[in-house]
C-alpha positions in Angstrom: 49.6 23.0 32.5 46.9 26.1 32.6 46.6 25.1 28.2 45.4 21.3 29.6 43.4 22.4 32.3 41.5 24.8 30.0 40.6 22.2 27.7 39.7 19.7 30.1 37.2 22.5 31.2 35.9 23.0 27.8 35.7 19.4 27.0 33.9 18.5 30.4 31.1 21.5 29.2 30.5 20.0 25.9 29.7 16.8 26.9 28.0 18.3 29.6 25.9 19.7 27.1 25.5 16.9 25.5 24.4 14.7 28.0 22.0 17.6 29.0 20.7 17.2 24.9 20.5 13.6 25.2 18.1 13.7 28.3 16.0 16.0 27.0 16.0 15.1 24.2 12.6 12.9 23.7 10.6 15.9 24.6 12.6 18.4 22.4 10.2 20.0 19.4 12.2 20.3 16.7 15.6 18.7 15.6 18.4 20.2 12.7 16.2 20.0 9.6 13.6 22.6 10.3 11.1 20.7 8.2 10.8 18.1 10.8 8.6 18.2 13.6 9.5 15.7 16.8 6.4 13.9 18.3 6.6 14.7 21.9 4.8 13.5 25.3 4.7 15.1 28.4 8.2 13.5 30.3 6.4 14.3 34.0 4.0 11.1 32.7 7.2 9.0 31.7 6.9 6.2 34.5 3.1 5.7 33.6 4.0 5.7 30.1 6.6 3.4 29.9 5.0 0.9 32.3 2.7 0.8 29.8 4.0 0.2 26.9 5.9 -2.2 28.5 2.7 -4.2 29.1 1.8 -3.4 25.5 5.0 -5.0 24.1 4.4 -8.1 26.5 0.4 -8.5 25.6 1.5 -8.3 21.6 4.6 -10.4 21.4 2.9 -13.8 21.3 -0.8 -12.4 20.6 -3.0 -15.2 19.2 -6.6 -14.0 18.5 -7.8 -17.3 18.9 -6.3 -17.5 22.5 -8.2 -16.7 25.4 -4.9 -15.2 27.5 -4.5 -13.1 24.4 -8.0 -12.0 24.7 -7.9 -11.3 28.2 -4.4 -9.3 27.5 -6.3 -6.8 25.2 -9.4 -6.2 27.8 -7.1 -5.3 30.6 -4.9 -3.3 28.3 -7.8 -1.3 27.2 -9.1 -0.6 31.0 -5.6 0.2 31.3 -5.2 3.1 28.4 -8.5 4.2 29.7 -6.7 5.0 33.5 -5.2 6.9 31.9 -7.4 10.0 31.4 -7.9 9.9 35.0 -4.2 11.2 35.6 -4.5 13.3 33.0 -2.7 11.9 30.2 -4.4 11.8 26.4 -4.3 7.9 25.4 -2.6 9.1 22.4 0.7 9.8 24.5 1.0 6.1 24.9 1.4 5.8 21.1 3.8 8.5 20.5 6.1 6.8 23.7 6.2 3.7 21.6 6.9 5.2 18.7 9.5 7.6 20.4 11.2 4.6 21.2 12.3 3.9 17.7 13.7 7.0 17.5 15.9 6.6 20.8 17.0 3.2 19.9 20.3 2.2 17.9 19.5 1.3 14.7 21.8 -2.1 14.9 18.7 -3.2 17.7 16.5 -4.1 14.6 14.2 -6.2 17.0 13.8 -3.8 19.6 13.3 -0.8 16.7 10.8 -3.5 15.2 8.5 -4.1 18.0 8.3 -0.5 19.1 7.3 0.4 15.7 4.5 -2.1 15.6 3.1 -1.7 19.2 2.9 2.2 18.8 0.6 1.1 15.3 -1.7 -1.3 17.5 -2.0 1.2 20.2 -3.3 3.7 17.5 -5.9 1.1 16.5 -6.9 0.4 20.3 -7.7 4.4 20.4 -9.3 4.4 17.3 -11.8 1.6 18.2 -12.2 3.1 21.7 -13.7 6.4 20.4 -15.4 4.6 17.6 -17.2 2.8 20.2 -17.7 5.8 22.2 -18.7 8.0 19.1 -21.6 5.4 18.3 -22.8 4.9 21.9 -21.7 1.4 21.6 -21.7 -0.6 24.9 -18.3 -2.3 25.6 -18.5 -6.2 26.3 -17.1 -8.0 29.1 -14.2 -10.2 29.0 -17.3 -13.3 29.7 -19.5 -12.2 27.4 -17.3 -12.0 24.5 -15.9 -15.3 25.2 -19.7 -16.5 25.2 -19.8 -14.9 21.7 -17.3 -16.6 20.1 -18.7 -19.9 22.2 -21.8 -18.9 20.5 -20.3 -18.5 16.9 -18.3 -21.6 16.7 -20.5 -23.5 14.0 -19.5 -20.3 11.5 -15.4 -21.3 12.1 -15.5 -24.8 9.9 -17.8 -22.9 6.9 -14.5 -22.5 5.3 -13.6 -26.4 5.4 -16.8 -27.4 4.7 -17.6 -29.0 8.1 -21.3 -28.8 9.1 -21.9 -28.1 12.6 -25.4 -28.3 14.1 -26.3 -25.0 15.2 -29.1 -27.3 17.0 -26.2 -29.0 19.5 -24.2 -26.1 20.1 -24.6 -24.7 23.5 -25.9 -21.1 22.9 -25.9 -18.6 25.6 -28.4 -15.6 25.0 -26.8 -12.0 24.8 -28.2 -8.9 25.6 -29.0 -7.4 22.0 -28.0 -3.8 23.1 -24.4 -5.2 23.6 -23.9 -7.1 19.7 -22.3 -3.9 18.3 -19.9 -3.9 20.8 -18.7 -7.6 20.5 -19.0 -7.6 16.8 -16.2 -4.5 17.1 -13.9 -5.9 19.7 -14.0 -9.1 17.3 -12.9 -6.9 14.7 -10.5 -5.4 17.0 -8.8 -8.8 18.0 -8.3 -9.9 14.6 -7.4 -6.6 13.2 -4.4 -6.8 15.6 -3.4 -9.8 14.4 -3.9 -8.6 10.8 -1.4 -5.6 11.8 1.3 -8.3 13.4 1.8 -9.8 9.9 2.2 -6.7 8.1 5.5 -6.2 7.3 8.5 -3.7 8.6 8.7 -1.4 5.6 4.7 -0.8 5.6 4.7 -0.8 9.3 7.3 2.5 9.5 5.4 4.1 7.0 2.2 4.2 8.8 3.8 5.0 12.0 5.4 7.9 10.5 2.3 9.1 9.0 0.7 8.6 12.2 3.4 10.4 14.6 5.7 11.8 12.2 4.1 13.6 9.3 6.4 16.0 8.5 9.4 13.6 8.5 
């Protein structure tokens, strides 16, 4: 009787210990190969994080460039990222989250795995074009006056099918010029995103791991 109750003590403390490594174990530096350095994010910032990235994940999953809720999606989600610094958390934690995510998942949920992988590489591009537009003193665009932009530039969508469009009937709304860097980025932005969506698994998890994880 005192031999079983001796194991069940031991037993309960290793998977006490366990449990313990499990929960910590997405802001844990290193793992068993030495060589290998865990991204990590601050876990007291978890709830903002992962609400998030949830958002993330929602605004990407049926993201059409050429749709305005799309749009809209990515212009809240980058006032969003930018909240951030204001409760003190860098805007590339977001990133790392999503990636960590692939880490913590099972490896049989290919979809969930799949779209972690490829929100954490889109968040990385919304950083990157946020301090490329910060570096060059760009001035961000409104939601409105990017949709008048693309109002503006519909004549240039039918060059490829050879429809003529007279740039003489198309209702043209005049933009402050200080503002055309900015909107000819977040165009780039928008379809760079979309670009990214079709890349495939395999080149997606490279990048990410370059990006998060280069010493894996």
């Amino acid at each position: 009787m005192m031999l079983h109750k001796t194991l069940f003590t031991i037993s309960c403390i290793s998977c006490s210990s366990y449990a313990m490594e499990q929960d910590t174990s997405i802001t844990t530096t290193t793992i068993n190969n030495s060589n290998f350095i865990q991204p990590t994010y601050n876990q007291k910032n978890y709830y903002s994080l992962n609400a998030l990235y949830k958002k993330a994940c929602s605004a990407f999953e049926n993201y059409n460039p050429h749709d305005n809720q799309s749009i809209k999606n990515i212009f809240q989600l980058i006032t969003a990222t930018g909240e951030l610094q204001s409760k003190g958390i860098d805007e590339k934690e977001l990133g790392v989250f999503a990636y960590m995510q692939t880490i913590n998942s099972p490896s049989s949920a290919t979809v969930l795995y799949q779209k972690s992988l490829y929100t954490s590489i889109i968040l990385e591009r919304i950083r990157q074009h946020k301090n490329h537009m910060k570096k060059n003193e760009f001035i961000a665009p409104t939601e409105e006056q990017f949709m008048q932009y693309t109002d503006n530039m519909i004549g240039t969508k039918f060059v490829a099918c050879r429809l003529i469009i007279d740039p003489n009937n198309i209702p043209f709304t005049h933009l402050p010029q200080d503002i055309m860097d900015g909107l000819q980025e977040f165009k780039q932005l928008i379809d760079d995103i979309y670009e990214l969506k079709q890349k495939d698994p395999t080149t997606i998890k490279k990048a990410a791991d370059i990006i998060y994880n280069p010493k894996l």
